[in-house]
N, C-alpha and C positions, 0 to 999 in steps of 0.2 A: 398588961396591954389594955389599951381603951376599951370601951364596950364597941363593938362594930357597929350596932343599932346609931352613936350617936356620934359616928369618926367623920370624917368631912370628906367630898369624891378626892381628893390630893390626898389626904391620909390614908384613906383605900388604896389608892393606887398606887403609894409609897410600900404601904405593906404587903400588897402584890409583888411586886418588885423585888422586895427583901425576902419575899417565902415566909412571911413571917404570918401570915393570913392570906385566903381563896375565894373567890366570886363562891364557890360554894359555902363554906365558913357564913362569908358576909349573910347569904341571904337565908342560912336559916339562921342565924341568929336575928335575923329582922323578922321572919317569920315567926320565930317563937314571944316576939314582941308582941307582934301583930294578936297572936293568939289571947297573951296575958289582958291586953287594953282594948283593947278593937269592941270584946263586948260591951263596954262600958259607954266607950267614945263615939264609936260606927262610923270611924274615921275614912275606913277602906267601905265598900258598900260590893264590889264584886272583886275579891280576890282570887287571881289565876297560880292558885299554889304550886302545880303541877308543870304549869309551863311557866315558869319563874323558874321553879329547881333545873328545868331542863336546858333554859337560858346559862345558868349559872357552871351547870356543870359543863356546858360546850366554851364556855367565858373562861372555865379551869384550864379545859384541854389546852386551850388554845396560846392560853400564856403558857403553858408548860413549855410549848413549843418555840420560843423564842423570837417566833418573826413578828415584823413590822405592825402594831394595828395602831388602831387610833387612839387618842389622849387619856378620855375614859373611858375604853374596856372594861367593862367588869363591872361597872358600880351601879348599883340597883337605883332603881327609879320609880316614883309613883308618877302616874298622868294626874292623878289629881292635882299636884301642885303647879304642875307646870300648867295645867289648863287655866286655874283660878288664876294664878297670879298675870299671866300675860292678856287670858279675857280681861281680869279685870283692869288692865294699864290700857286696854283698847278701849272699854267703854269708858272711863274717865278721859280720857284722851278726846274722843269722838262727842260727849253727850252731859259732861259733867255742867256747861252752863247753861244746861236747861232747864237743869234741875228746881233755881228760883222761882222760876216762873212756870214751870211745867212739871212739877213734884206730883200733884195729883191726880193728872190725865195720866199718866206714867204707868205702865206697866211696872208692879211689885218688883219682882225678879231684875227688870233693870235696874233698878233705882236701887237693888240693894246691890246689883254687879257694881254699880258706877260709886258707891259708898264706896264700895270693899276695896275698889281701885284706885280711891283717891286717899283707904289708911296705909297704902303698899310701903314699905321703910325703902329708900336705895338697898338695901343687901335682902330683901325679902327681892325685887325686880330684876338684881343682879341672882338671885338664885334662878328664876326661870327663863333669864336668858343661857343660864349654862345648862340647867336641865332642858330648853329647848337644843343645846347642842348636842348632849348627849342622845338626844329622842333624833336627832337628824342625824349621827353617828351609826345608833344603830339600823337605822331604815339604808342609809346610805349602805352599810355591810349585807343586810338581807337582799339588799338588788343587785349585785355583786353575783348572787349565785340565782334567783330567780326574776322574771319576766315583770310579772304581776304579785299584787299584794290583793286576796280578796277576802271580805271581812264583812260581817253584818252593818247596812248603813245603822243602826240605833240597835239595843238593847231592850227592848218592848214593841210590843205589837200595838199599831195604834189604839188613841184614846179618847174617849168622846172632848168633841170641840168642844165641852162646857168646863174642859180641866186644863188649867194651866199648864201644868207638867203632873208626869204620874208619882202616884205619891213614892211609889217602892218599886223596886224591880226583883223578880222572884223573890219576894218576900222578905228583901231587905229596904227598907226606907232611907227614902235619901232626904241629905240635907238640903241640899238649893237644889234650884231649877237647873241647872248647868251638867249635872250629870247626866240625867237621859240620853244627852247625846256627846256623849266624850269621845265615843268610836269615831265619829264624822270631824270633831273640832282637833281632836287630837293628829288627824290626817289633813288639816288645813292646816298646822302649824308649821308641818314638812315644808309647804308648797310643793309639794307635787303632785300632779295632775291625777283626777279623779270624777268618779263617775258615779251614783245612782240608779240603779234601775229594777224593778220586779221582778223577785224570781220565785216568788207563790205565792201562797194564801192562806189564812189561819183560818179554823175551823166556823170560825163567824163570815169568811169571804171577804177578808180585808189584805190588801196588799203586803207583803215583806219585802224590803227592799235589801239589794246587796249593794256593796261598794267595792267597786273595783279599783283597785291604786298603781301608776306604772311609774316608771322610773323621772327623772326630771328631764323636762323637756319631748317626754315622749306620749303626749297627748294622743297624739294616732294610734299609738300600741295601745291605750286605755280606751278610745271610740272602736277599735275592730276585735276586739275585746266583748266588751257592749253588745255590738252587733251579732257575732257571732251567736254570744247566748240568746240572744231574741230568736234567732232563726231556729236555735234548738229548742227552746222552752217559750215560744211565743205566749202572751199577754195580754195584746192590744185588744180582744173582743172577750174579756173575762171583763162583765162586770159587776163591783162588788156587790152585793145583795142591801146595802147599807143604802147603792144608791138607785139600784134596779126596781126596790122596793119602795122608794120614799114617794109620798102623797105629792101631787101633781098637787100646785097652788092655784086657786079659783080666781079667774081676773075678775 
């Protein structure tokens, strides 16, 4: 049998089918991938081992049981690919002729999205539009049995305005500017409605934000959402010390 690490979501989901391979199967053998290269490469930057297996084994149950799901159940996914490839077909899309003439005034980071969007192959574009279906597949399935999706807006506590993006997060470095906030783009890729807002403070007095996610079309269940937590954990007269503190400018 093929290696699972390198079978394609149809050949997963053919081998699903046949009992011939398991969403569990599948991902540890991508996990034990993950483990052999990943130090080398630092291709994953925050891997959720944990809740990956628990994904895979409820993906097990669930084909065991025969009924109706959607086209790919089961087949693992990184955000990573799907964020770069489809960011980078927006920013070529939206920014690439400016580049002539505006390459230098240009924020780095774009100019290297808007590169990277303009080497995309059709089957690298055609990849992230299917792994955008798969990522809408599974979100579609989790609002099925809950309300709200809520989840750290970003992966870092803010960072001085003098940095681009942060270099690492808990102590893994990242490659581009584009991961910091995978949590927030990754949840725009849905479209479905979402929300922002402060729910404390990190030990310097700087803001955390949560992101609240509701189902499609249900923008009012994401703002009374919103509201509610304000009223329990109000915010508005915390202010940060970053700016309680800063020197008043001399006219």
């Amino acid at each position: 049998m093929r290696d699972l690490c390198f079978a394609s979501a149809t050949e997963l989901i053919r081998l699903y089918q046949t009992r011939k391979a398991s969403p569990v199967e599948a991902m540890e053998a991508i996990l034990a991938q993950v483990d052999r290269v990943n130090p080398q490469l630092n291709a994953i930057v925050m891997l959720a081992r944990e809740s990956a297996r628990r994904a895979a084994r409820a993906a097990t149950r669930a084909l065991s049981r025969k009924t109706e799901l959607p086209p790919l159940f089961g087949v693992p996914v990184t955000i990573k690919d799907l964020v770069l490839s489809i960011r980078g077909l927006m920013m070529a899309t939206l920014h690439a002729e400016k580049l002539s003439r505006w390459r230098s005034r240009m924020q780095k980071g774009l100019v290297w999205n808007i590169e990277q969007g303009l080497t995309l192959t059709p089957q690298e574009i055609g990849r992230g539009e299917k792994l955008r279906t798969i990522l809408w597949q599974r979100v579609r399935t989790f609002f099925e049995r809950y309300d709200l999706l809520i989840l750290p807006t970003v992966a870092v506590k803010p960072f001085p305005v003098e940095e681009p993006y942060p270099a690492e997060i808990n102590g893994q470095p990242l490659t581009n500017y584009t991961q910091w906030f995978f949590l927030t783009y990754a949840i725009s890729l849905t479209g479905l409605p979402a929300i922002s807002i402060p729910c404390g403070f990190t030990r310097d007095g700087l803001p955390v934000g949560l992101q609240i996610v509701g189902r499609r079309r249900q923008e009012a269940s994401v703002l009374k959402a919103a509201a509610a937590f304000e009223r329990a954990a109000p915010w508005a007269n915390r202010v940060p010390s970053v700016v309680r503190d800063a020197p008043v400018p001399i006219s």
